[in-house]
TORLO-439060 format. One line per field, with one value per residue (C-alpha): residue in one letter; x negated, y negated, z. Coordinates in nm, 2 decimals. Layout:
N
res <- (A; ...) $
x <- (X; ...) $
y <- (Y; ...) $
z <- (Z; ...) $
END
This chain:
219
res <- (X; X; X; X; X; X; X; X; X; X; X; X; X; X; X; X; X; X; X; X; X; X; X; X; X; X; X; X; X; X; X; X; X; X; X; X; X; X; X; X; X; X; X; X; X; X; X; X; X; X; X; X; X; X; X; X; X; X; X; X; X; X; X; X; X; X; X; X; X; X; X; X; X; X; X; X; X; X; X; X; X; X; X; X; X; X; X; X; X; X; X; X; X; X; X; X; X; X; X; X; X; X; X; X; X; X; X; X; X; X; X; X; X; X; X; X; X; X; X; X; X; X; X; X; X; X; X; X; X; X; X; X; X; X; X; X; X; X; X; X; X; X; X; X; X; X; X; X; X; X; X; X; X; X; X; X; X; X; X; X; X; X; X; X; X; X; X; X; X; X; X; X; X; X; X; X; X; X; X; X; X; X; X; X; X; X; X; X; X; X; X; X; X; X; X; X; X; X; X; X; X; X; X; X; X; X; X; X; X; X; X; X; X; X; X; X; X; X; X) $
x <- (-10.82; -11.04; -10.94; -11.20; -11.16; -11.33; -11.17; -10.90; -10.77; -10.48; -10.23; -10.40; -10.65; -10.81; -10.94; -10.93; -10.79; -10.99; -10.90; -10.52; -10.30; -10.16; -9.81; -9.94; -10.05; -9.74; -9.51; -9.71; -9.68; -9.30; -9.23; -9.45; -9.25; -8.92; -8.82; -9.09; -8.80; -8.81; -8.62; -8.45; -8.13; -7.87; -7.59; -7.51; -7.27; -7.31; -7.12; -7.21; -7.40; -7.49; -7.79; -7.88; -7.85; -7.55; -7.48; -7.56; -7.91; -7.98; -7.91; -8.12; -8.42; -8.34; -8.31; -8.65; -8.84; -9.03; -8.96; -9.21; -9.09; -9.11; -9.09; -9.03; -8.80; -8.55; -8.27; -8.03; -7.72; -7.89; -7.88; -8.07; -7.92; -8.17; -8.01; -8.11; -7.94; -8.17; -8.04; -8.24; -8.43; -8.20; -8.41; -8.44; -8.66; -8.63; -8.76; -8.84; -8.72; -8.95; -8.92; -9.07; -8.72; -8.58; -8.49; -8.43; -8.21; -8.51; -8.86; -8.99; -8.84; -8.97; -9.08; -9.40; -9.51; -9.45; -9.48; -9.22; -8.98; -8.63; -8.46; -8.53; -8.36; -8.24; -8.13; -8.04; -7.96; -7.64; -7.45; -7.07; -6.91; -7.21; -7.30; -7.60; -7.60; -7.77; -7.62; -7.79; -7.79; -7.79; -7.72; -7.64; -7.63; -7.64; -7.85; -7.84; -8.12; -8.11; -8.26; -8.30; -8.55; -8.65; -8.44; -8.13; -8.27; -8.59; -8.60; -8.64; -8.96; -9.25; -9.53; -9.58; -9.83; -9.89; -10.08; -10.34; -10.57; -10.73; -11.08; -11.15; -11.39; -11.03; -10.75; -10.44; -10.22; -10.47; -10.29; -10.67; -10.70; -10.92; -11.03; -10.70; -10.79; -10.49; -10.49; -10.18; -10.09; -9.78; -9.57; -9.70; -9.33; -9.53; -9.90; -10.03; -10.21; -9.89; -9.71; -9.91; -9.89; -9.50; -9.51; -9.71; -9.51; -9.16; -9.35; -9.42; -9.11; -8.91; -9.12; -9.07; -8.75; -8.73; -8.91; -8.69; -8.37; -8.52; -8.63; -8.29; -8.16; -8.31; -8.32) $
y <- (0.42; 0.22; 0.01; -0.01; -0.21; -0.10; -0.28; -0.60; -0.72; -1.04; -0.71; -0.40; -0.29; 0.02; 0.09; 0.37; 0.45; 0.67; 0.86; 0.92; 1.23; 1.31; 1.24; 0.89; 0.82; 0.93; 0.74; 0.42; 0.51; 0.53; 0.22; 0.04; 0.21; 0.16; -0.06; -0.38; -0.60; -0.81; -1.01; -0.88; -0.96; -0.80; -0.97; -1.12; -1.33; -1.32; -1.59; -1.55; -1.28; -1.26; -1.06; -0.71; -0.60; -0.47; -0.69; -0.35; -0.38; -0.76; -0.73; -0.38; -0.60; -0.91; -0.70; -0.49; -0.89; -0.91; -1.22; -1.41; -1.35; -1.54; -1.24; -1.55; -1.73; -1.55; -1.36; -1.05; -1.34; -1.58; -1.60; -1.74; -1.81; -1.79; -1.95; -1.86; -2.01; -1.94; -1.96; -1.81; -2.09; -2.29; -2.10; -1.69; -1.56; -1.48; -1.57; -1.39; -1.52; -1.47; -1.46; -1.79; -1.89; -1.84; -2.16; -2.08; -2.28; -2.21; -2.36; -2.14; -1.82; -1.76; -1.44; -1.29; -1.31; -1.55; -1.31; -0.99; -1.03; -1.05; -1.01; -1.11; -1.33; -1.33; -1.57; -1.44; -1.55; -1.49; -1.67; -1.70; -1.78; -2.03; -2.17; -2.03; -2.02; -1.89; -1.70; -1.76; -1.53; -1.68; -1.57; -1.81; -1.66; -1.70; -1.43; -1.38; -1.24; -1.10; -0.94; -0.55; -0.26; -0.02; 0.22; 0.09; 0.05; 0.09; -0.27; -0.38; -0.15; -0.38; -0.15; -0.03; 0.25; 0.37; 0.67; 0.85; 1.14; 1.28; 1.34; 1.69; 1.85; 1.86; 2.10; 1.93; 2.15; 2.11; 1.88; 1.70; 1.32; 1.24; 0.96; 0.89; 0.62; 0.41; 0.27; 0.03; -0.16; -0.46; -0.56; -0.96; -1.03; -0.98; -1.06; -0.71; -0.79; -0.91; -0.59; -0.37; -0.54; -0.57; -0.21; -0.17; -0.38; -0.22; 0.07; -0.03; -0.18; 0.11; 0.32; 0.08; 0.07; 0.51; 0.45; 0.17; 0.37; 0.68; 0.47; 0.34; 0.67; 0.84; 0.58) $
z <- (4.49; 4.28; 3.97; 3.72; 3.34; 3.08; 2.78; 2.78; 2.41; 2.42; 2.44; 2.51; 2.81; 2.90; 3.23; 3.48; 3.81; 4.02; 4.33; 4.23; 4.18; 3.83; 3.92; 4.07; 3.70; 3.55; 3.80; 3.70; 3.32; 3.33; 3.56; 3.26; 2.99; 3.20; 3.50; 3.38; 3.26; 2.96; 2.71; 2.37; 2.20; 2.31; 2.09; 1.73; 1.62; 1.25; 1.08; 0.74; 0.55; 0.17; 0.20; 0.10; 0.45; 0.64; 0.95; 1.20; 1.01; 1.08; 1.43; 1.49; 1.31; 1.55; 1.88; 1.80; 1.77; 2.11; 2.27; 2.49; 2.85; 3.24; 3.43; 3.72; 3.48; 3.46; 3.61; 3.49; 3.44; 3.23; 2.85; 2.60; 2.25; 1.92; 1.59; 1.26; 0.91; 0.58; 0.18; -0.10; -0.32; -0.56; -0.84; -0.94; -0.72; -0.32; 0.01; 0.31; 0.63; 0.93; 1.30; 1.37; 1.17; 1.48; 1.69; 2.08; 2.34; 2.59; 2.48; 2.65; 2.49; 2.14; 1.89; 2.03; 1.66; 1.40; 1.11; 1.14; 0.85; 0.91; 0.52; 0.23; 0.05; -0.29; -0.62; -0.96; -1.24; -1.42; -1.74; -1.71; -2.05; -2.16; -1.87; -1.67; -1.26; -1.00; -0.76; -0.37; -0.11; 0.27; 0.63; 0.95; 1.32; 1.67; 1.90; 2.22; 2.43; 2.81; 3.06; 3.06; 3.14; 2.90; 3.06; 2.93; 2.58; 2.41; 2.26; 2.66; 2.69; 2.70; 2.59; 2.23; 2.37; 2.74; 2.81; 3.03; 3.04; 3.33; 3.32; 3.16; 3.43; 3.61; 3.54; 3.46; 3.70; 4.00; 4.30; 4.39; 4.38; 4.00; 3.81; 3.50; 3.22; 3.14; 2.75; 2.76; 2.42; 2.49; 2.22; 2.31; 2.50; 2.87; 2.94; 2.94; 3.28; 3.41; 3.30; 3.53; 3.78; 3.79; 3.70; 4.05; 4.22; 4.16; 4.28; 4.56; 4.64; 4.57; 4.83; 5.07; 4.99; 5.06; 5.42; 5.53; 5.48; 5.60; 5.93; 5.95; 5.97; 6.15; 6.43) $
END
C-alpha cells in the first residue's frame, strides 16, 4: 500500500491510498467517522435561563461545539466542566453570546472555534405605570464534556466530511486491489493528521485483537 497527499488545509486533507480493496477504504472511513474518540458535552446543568431558548435547545447547541481534544489526555472517566453566565446589555438591544464565552476547568480543553453563537440575548423596554425599565434576559450554566466515539452519538464524530472514490477505470463491485482518494474535513476538535492515524491505529488493533483470540483458541 502506498500513501500519497495531495492536499493538507489546518482541518481538511486529501490524499490517496493505492493498492487497497474497497472494503479496506470503507473500513478506514467508518473507524474515522466512529471509534476516533473525542470530547463533547455530554451534560448541562442549567441554573438559570431567561432566554428565547428552551433549556433542551441550549444544551443540543452546547453539545454540537467541538471542543479541542488530547487524544493522550484523556481517559473515558474523566470530566471536564465548561461554565458559561451572560446577561443582555443594561440597555434595549441584545447580545450574542459566543463559544469562546465558555470558561473550561481544563486549559487545555476549549471550543475549536471562537465564533459559533450560542443565543442571543435580549433587553426591552417596557413602562410600568410611569416609570420606564428594561427587562434583561440572562442564562448561567455548568457543562460537562467527556469522552465518547461517534458511535454513541454524532456530536463525538470528529469529522464534518469523510469520503472516498475509487478511481473510475475500476468497477466498483470488482474485489482487485485500486488506488481510493480520501477527502477528510475535521470539525477542528482533533488534528486532522492525528485523526487518521488513530483511525489506523484502532484498526489495527482490533485485527490483532481477532488473530490473538483466534490463536488462543485454537491452540
Amino acid at each position: 500500500m502506498e500513501v500519497k497527499i495531495i492536499e493538507r488545509g489546518e482541518n481538511e486533507v486529501k490524499f490517496v491510498l493505492s493498492g487497497v480493496k474497497a472494503r479496506f477504504a470503507n473500513a478506514l472511513r467508518r473507524a474515522m467517522i466512529a471509534e476516533v474518540p473525542k470530547l463533547a458535552i455530554d451534560e448541562v446543568h442549567i441554573h438559570e435561563n431567561t432566554s428565547l431558548l428552551f433549556d433542551e435547545q441550549l444544551a443540543l447547541r452546547l453539545a454540537l461545539i467541538p471542543l479541542k481534544t488530547d487524544l493522550g489526555a484523556f481517559s473515558e472517566e474523566d470530566r471536564v466542566s465548561l461554565t458559561l453566565k451572560a446577561e443582555s446589555p443594561e440597555r434595549a438591544g441584545y447580545t450574542m453570546v459566543y463559544s469562546k464565552e465558555l470558561i473550561s476547568s481544563d486549559p487545555g480543553v476549549e471550543p475549536a472555534f471562537e465564533n459559533i453563537p450560542i443565543v442571543k440575548l435580549i433587553s426591552t423596554e417596557r413602562e410600568i405605570g410611569s416609570i420606564r425599565t428594561v427587562a434583561r434576559q440572562k442564562i448561567a450554566l455548568e457543562a460537562i464534556a467527556r469522552l465518547g466515539r461517534g458511535k454513541e452519538h454524532a456530536k463525538w464524530q470528529p469529522v464534518t466530511t469523510c469520503g472516498y472514490k475509487i478511481a473510475r477505470s475500476e468497477p466498483l463491485t470488482s474485489a482487485n486491489k485500486k488506488s481510493v482518494t480520501f477527502a477528510v474535513e475535521g470539525d477542528g476538535s482533533v488534528p486532522v493528521d492525528e485523526l487518521i492515524i488513530e483511525a489506523a491505529r484502532i484498526m489495527q488493533e482490533k485485527c490483532e485483537s481477532v488473530v490473538e483470540e483466534l490463536t488462543r483458541r485454537k491452540s
